[in-house]
N, CA, C and O of each residue as an XYZ file, in Angstrom:
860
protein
N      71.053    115.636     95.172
C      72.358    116.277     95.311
C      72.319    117.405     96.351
O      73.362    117.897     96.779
N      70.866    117.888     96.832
C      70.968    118.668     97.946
C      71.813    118.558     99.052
O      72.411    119.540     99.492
N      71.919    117.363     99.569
C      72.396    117.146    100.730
C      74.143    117.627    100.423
O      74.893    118.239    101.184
N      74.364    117.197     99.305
C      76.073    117.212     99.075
C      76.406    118.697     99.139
O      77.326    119.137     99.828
N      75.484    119.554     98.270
C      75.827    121.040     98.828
C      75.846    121.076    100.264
O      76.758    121.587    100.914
N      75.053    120.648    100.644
C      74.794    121.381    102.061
C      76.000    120.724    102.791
O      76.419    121.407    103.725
N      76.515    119.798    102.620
C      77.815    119.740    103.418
C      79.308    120.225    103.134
O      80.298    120.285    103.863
N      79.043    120.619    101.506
C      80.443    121.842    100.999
C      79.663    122.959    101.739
O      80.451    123.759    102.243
N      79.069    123.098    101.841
C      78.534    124.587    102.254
C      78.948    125.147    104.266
O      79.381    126.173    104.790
N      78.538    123.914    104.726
C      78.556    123.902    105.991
C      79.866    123.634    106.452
O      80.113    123.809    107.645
N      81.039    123.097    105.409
C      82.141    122.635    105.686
C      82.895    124.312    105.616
O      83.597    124.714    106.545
N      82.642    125.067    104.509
C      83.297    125.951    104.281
C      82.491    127.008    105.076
O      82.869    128.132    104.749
N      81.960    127.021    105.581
C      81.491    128.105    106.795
C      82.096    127.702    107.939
O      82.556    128.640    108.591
N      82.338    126.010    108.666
C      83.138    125.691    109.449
C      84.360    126.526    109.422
O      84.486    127.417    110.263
N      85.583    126.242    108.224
C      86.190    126.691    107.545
C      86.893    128.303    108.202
O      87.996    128.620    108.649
N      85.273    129.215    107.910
C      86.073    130.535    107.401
C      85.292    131.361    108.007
O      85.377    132.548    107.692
N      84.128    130.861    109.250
C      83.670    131.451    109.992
C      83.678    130.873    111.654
O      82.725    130.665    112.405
N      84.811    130.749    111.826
C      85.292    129.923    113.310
C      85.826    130.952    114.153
O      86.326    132.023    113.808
N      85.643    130.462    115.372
C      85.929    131.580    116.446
C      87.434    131.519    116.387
O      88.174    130.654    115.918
N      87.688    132.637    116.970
C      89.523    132.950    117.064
C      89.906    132.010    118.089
O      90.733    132.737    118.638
N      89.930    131.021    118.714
C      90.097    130.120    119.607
C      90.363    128.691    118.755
O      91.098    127.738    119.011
N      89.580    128.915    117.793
C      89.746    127.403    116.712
C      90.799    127.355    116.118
O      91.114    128.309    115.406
N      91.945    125.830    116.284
C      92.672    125.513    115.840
C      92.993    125.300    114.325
O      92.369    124.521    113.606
N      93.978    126.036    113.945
C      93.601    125.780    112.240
C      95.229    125.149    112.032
O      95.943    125.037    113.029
N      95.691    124.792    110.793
C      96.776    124.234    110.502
C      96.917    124.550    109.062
O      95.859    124.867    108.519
N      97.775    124.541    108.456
C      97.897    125.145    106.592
C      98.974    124.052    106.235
O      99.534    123.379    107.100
N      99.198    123.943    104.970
C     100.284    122.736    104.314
C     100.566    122.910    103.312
O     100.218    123.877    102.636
N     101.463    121.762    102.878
C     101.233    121.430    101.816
C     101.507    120.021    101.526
O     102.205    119.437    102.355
N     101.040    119.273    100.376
C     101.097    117.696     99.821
C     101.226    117.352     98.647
O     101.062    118.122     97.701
N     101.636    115.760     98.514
C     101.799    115.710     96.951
C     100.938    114.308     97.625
O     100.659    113.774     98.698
N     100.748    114.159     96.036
C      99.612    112.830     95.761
C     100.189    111.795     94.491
O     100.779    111.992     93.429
N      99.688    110.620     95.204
C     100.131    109.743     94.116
C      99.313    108.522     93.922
O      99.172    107.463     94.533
N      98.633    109.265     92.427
C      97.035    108.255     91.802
C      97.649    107.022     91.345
O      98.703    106.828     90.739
N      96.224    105.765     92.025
C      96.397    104.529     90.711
C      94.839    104.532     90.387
O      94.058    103.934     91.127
N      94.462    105.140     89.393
C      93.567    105.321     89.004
C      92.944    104.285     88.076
O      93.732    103.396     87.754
N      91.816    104.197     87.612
C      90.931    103.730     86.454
C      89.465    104.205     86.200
O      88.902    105.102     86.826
N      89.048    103.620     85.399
C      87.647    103.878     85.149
C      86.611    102.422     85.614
O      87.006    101.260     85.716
N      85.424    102.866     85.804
C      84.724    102.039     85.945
C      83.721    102.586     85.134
O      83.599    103.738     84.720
N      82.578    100.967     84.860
C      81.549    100.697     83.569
C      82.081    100.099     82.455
O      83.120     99.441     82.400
N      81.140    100.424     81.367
C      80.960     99.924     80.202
C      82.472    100.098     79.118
O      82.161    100.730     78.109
N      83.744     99.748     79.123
C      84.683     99.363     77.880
C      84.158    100.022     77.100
O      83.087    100.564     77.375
N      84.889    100.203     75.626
C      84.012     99.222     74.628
C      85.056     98.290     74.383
O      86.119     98.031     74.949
N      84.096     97.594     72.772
C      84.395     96.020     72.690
C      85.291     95.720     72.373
O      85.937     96.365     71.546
N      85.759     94.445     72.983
C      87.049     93.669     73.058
C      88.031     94.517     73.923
O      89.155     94.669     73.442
N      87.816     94.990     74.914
C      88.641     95.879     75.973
C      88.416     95.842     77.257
O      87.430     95.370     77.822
N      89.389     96.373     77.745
C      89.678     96.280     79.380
C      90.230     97.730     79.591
O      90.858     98.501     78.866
N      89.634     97.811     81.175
C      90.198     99.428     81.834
C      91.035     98.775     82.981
O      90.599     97.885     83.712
N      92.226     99.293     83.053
C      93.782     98.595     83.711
C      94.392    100.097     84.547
O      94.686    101.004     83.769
N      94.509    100.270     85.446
C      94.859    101.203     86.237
C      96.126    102.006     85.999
O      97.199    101.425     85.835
N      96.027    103.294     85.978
C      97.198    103.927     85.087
C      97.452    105.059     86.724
O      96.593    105.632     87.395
N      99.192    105.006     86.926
C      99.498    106.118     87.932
C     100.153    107.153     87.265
O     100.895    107.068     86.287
N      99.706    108.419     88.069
C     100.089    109.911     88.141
C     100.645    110.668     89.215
O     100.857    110.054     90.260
N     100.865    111.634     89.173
C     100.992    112.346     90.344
C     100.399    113.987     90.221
O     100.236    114.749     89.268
N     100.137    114.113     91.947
C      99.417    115.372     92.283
C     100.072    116.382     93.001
O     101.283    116.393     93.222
N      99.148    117.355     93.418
C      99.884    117.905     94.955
C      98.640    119.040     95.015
O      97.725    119.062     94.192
N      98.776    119.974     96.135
C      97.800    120.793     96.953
C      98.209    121.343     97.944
O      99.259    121.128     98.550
N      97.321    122.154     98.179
C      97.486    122.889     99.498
C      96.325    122.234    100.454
O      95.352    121.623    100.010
N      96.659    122.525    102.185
C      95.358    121.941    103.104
C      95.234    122.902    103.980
O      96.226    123.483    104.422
N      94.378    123.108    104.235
C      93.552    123.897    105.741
C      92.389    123.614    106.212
O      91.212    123.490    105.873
N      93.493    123.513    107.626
C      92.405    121.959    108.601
C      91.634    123.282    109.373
O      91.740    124.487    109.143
N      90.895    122.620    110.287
C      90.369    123.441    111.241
C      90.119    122.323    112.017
O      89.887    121.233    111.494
N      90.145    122.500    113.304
C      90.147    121.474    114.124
C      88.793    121.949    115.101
O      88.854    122.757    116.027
N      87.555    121.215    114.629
C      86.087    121.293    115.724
C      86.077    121.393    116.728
O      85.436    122.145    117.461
N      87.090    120.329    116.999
C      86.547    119.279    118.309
C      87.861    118.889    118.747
O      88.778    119.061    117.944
N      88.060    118.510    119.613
C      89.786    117.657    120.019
C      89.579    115.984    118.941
O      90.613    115.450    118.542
N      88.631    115.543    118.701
C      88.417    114.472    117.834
C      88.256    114.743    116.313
O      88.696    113.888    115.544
N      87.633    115.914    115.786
C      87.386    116.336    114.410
C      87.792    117.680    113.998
O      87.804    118.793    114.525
N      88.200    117.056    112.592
C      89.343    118.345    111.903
C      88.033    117.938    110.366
O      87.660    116.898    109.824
N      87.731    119.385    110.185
C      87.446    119.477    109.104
C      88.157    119.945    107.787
O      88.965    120.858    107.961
N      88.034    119.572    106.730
C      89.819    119.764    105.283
C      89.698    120.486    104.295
O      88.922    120.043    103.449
N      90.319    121.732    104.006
C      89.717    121.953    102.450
C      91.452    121.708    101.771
O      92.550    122.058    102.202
N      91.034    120.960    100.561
C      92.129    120.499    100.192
C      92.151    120.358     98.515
O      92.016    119.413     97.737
N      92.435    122.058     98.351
C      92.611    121.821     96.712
C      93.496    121.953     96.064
O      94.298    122.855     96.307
N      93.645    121.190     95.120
C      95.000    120.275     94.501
C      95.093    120.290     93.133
O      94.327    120.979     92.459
N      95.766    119.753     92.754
C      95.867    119.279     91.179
C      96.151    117.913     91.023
O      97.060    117.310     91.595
N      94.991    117.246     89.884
C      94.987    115.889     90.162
C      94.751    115.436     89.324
O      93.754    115.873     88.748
N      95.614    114.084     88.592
C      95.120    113.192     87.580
C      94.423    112.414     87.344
O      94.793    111.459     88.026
N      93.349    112.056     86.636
C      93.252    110.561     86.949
C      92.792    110.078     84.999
O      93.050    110.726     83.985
N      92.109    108.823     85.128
C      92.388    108.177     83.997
C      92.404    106.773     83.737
O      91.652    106.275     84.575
N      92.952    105.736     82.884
C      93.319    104.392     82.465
C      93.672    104.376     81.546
O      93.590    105.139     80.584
N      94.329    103.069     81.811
C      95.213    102.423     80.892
C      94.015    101.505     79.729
O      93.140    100.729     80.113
N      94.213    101.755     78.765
C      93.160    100.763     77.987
C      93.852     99.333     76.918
O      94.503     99.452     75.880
N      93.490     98.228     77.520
C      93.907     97.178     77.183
C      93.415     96.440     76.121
O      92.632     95.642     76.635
N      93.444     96.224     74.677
C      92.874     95.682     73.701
C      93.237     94.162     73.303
O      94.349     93.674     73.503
N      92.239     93.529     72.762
C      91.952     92.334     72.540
C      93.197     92.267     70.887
O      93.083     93.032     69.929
N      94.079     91.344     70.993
C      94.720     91.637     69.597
C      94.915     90.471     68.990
O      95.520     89.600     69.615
N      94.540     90.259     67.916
C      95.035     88.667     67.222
C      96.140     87.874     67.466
O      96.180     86.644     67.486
N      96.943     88.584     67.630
C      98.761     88.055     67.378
C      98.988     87.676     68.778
O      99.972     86.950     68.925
N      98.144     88.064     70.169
C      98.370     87.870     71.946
C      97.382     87.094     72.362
O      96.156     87.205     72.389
N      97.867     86.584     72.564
C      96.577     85.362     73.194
C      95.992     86.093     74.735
O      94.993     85.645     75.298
N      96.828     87.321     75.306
C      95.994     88.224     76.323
C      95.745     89.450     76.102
O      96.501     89.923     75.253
N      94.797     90.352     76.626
C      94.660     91.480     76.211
C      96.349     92.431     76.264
O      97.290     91.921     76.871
N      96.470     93.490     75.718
C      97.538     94.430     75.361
C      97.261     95.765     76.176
O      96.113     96.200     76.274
N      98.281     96.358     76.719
C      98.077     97.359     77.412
C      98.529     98.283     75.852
O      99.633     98.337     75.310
N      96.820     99.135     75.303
C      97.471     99.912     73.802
C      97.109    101.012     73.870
O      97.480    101.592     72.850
N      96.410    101.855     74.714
C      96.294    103.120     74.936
C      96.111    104.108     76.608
O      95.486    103.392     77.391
N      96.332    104.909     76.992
C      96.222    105.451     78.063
C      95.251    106.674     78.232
O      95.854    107.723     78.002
N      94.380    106.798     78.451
C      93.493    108.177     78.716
C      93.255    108.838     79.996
O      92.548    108.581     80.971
N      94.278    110.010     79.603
C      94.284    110.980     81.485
C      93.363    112.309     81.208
O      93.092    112.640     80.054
N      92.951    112.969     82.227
C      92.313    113.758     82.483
C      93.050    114.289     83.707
O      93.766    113.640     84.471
N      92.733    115.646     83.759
C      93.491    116.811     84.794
C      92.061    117.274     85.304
O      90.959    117.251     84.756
N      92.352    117.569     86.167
C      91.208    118.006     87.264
C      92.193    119.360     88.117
O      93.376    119.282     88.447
N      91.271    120.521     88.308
C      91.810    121.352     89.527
C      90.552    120.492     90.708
O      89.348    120.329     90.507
N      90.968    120.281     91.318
C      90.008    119.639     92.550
C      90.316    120.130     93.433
O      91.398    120.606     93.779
N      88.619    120.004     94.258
C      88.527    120.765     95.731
C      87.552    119.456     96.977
O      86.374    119.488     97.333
N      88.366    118.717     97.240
C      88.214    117.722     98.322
C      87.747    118.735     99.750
O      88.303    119.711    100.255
N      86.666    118.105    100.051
C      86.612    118.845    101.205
C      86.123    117.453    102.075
O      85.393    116.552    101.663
N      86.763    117.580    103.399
C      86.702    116.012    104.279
C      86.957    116.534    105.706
O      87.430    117.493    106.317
N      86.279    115.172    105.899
C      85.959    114.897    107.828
C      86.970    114.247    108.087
O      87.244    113.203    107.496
N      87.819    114.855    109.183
C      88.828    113.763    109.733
C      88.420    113.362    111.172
O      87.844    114.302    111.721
N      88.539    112.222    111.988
C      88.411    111.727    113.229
C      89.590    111.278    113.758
O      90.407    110.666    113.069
N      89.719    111.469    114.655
C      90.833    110.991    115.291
C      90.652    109.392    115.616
O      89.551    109.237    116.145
N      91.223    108.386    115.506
C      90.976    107.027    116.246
C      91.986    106.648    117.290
O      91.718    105.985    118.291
N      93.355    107.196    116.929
C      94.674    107.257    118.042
C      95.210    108.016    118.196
O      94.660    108.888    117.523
N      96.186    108.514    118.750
C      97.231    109.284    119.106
C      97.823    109.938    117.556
O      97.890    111.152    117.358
N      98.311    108.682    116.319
C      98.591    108.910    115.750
C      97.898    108.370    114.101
O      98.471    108.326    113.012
N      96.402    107.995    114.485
C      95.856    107.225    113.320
C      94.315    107.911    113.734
O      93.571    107.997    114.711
N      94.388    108.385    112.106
C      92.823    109.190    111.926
C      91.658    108.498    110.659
O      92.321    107.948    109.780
N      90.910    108.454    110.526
C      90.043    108.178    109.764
C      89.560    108.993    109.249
O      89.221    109.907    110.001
N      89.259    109.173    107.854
C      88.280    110.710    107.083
C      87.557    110.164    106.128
O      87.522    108.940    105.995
N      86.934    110.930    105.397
C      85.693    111.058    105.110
C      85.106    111.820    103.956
O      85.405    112.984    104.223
N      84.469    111.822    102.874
C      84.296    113.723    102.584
C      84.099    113.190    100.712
O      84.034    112.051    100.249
N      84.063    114.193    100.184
C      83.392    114.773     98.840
C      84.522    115.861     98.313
O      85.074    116.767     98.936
N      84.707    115.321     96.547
C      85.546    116.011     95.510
C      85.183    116.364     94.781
O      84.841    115.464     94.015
N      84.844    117.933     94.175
C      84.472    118.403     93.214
C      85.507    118.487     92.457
O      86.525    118.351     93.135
N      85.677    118.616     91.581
C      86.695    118.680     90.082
C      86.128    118.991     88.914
O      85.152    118.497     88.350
N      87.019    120.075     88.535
C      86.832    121.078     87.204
C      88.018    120.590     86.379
O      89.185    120.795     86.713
N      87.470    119.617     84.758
C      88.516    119.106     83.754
C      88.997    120.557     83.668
O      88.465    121.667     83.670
N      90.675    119.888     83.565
C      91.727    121.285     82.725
C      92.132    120.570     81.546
O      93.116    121.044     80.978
N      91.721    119.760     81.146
C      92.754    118.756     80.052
C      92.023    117.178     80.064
O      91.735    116.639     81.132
N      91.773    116.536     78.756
C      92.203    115.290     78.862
C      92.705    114.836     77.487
O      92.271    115.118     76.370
N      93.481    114.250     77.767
C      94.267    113.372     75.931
C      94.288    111.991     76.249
O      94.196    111.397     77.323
N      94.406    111.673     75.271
C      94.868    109.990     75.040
C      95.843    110.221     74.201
O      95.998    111.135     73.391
N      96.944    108.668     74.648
C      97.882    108.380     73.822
C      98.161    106.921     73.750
O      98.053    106.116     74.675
N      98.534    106.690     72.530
C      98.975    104.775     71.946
C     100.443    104.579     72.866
O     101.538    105.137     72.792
N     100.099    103.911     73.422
C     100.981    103.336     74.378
C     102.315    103.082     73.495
O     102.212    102.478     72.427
N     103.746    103.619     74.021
C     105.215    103.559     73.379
C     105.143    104.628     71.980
O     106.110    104.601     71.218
N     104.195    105.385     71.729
C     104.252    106.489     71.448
C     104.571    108.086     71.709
O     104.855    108.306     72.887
N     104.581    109.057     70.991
C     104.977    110.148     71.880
C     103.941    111.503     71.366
O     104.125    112.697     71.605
N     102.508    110.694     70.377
C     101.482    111.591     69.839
C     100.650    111.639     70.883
O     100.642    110.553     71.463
N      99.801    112.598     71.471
C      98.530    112.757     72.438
C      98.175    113.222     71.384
O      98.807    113.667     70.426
N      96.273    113.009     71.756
C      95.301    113.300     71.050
C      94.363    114.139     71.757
O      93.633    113.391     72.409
N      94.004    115.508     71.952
C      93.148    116.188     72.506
C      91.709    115.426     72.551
O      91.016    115.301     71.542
N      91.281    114.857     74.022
C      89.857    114.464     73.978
C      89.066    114.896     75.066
O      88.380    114.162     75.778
N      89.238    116.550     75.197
C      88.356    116.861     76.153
C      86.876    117.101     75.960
O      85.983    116.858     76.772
N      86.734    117.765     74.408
C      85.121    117.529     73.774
C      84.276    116.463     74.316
O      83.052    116.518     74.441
N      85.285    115.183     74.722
C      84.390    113.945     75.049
C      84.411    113.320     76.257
O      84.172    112.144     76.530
N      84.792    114.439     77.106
C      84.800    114.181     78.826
C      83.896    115.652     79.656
O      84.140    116.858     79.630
N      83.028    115.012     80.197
C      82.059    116.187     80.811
C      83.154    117.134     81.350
O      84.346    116.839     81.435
N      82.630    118.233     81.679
C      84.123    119.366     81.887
C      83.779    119.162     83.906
O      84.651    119.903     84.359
N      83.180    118.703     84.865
C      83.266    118.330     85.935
C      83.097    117.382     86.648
O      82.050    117.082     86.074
N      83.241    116.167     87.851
C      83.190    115.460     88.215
C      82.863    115.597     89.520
O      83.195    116.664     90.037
N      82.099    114.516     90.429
C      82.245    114.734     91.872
C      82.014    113.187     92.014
O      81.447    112.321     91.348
N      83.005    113.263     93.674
C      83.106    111.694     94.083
C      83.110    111.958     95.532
O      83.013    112.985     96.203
N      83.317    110.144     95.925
C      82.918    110.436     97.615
C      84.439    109.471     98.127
O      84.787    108.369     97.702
N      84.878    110.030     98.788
C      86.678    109.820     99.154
C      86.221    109.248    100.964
O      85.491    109.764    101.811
N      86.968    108.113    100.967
C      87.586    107.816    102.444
C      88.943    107.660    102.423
O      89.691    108.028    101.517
N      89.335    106.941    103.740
C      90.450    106.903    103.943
C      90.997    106.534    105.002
O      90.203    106.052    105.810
N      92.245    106.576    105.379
C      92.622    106.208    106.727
C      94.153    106.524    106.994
O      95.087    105.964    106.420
N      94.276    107.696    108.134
C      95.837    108.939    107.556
C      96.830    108.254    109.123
O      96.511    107.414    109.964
N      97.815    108.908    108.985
C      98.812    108.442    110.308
C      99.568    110.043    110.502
O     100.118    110.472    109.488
N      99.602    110.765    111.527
C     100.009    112.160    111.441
C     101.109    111.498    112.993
O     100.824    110.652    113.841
N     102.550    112.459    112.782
C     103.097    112.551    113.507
C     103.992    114.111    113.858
O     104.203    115.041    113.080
N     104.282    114.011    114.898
C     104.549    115.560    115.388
C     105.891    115.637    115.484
O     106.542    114.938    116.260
N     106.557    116.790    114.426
C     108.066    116.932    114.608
C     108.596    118.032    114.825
O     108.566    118.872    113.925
N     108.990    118.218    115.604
C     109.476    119.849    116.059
C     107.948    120.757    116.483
O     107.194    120.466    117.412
N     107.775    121.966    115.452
C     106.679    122.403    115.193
C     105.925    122.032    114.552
O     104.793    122.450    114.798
N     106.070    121.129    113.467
C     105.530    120.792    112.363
C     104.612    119.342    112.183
O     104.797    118.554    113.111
N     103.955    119.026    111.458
C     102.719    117.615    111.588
C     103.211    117.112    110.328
O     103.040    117.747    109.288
N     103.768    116.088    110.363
C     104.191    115.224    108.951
C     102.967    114.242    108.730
O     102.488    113.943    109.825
N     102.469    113.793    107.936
C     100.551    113.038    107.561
C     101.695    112.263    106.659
O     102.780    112.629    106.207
N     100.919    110.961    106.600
C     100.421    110.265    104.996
C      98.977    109.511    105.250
O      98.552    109.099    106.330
N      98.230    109.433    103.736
C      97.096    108.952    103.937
C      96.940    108.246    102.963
O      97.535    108.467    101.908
N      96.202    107.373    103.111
C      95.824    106.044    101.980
C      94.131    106.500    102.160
O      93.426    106.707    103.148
N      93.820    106.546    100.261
C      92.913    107.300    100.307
C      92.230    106.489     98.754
O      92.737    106.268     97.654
N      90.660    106.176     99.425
C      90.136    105.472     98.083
C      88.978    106.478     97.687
O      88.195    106.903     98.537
N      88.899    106.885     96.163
C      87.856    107.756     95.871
C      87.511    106.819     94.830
O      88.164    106.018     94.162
N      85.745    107.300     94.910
C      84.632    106.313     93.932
C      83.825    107.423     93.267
O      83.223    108.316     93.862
N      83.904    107.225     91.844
C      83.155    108.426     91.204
C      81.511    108.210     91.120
O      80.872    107.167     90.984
N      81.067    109.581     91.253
C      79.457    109.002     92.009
C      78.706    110.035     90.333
O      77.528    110.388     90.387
N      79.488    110.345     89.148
C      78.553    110.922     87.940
C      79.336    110.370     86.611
O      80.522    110.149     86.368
N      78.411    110.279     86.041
C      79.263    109.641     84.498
C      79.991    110.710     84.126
O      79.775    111.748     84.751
N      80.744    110.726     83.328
C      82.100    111.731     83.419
C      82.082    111.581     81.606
O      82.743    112.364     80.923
N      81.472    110.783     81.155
C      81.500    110.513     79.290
C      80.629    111.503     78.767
O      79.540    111.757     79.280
N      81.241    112.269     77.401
C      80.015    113.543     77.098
C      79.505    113.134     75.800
O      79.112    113.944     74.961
N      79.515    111.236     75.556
C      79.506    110.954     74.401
C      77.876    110.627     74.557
O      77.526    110.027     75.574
N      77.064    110.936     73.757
C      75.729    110.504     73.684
C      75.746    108.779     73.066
O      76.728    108.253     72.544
N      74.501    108.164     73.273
C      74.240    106.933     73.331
C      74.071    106.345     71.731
O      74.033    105.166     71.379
N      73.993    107.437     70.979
C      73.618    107.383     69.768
C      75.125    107.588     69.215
O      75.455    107.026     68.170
N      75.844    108.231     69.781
C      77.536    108.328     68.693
C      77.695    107.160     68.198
O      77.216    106.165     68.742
N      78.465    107.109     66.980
C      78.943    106.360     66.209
C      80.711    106.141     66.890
O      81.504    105.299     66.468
N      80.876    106.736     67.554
C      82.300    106.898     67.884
C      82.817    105.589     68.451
O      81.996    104.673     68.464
N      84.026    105.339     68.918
C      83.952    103.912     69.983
C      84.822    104.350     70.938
O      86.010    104.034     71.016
N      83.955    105.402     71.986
C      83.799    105.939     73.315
C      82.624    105.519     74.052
O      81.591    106.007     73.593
N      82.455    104.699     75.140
C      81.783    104.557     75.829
C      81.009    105.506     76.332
O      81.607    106.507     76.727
N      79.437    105.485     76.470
C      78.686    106.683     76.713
C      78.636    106.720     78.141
O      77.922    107.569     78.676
N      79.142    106.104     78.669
C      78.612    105.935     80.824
C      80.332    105.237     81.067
O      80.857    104.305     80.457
N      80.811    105.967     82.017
C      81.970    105.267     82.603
C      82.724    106.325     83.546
O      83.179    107.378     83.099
N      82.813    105.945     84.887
C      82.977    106.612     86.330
C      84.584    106.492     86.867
O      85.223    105.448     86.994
N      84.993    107.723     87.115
C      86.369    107.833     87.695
C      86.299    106.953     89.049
O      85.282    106.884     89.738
N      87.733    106.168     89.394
C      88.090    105.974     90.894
C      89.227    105.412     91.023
O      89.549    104.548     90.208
N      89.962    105.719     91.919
C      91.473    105.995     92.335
C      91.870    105.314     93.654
O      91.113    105.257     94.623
N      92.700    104.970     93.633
C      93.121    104.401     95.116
C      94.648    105.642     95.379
O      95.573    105.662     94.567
N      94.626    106.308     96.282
C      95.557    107.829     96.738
C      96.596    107.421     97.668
O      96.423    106.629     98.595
N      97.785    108.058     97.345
C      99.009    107.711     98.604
C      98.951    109.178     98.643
O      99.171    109.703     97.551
N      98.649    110.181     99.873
C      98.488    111.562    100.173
C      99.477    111.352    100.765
O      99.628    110.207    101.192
N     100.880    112.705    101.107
C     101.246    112.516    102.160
C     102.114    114.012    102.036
O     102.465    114.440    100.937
N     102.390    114.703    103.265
C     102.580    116.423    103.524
C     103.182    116.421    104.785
O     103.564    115.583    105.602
N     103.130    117.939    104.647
C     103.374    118.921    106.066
C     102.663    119.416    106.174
O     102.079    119.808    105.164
N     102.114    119.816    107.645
C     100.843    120.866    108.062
C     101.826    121.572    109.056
O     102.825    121.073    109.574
N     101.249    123.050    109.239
C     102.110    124.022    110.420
C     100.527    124.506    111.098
O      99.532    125.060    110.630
N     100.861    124.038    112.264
C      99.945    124.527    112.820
C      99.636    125.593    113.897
O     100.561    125.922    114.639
N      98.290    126.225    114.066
C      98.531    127.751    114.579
C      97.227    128.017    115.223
O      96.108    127.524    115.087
N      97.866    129.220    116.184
C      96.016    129.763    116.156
C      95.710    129.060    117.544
O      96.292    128.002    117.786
N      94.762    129.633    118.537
C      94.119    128.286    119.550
C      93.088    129.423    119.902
O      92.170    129.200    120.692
């Protein structure tokens, strides 16, 4: 995990120790998760992709005329839909939903590839604020953060389209994150029927305003 510090580290010195000549830009965005889990169910079940919505603030810094480095922390859902095996359906049942809240801090490489199409890159730390489950067409949540590690980190690409209006930079980005730590705080030995290993990942519709400043 050395290496992953060392590139939050080097990102946020990029960041916040740049010469007065470096292009910076500030924003803001909303986000919109189709999330699930990956691994181990448990039995007679399926993990089925459940959407949310986000949003954040961004501040780019621009390296290079080709690279913008991102800090981009947000508020963000993610989660699944959990689908059970039921006598009476001859297919599984969409019968419960389990979300989790994250304050997250994405920090990413952007490249330019066109005029108006960029490619990025980069690493999400996330601190749980919350997670519940609820029985699907119900209106009870069940507090289950005891049984979700309280942080996560993943590795995010993507591929954004920025256009220039007036003063202002209008973005959207299509954005896939893959969770790279088990995120379950259930030991292997629980009796419970929570899966002890099972990894966040999301497919992201990002999309904002940046004002940009500074040269």
């Amino acid at each position: 995990m050395k290496y992953l510090q060392n590139f939050f580290f080097f990102s946020i010195l990029l960041l916040f120790a740049s010469p007065l000549s470096a292009q910076f830009s500030v924003g803001l965005f909303g986000d919109l998760s189709n999330s699930s889990l990956s691994g181990n169910a448990p039995p007679n079940t399926e993990y089925n992709s459940l959407t949310a919505l986000g949003g954040g603030l961004m501040l780019d810094y621009r390296a290079t005329d080709e690279v913008t480095v991102s800090l981009q922390p947000m508020f963000l859902q993610k989660g699944a839909t959990v689908s059970y095996d039921l006598p009476s359906y001859k297919e599984q049942r969409d019968s419960l939903n389990v979300g989790f809240s994250y304050f997250s801090i994405p920090i990413m490489v952007k490249v330019v590839a066109s005029k108006v199409v960029y490619v990025s890159g980069g690493f999400e730390f996330d601190i749980l604020q919350e997670a519940k489950s609820e029985l699907v067409n119900t209106t009870g949540e069940n507090d289950i953060t005891e049984f979700i590690k309280s942080t996560d980190f993943s590795a995010n690409f993507g591929v954004g389209f920025i256009f220039d209006v007036y003063t202002l930079n209008l973005f959207f980005e299509l954005r896939y994150s893959i969770g790279l730590t088990n995120v379950s705080n259930i030991p292997n030995v629980s009796d419970l029927d929570i899966p002890s290993e099972f990894k966040n990942t999301s497919t992201q519709i990002i999309f904002g305003i940046m004002y940009p400043f500074g040269e």
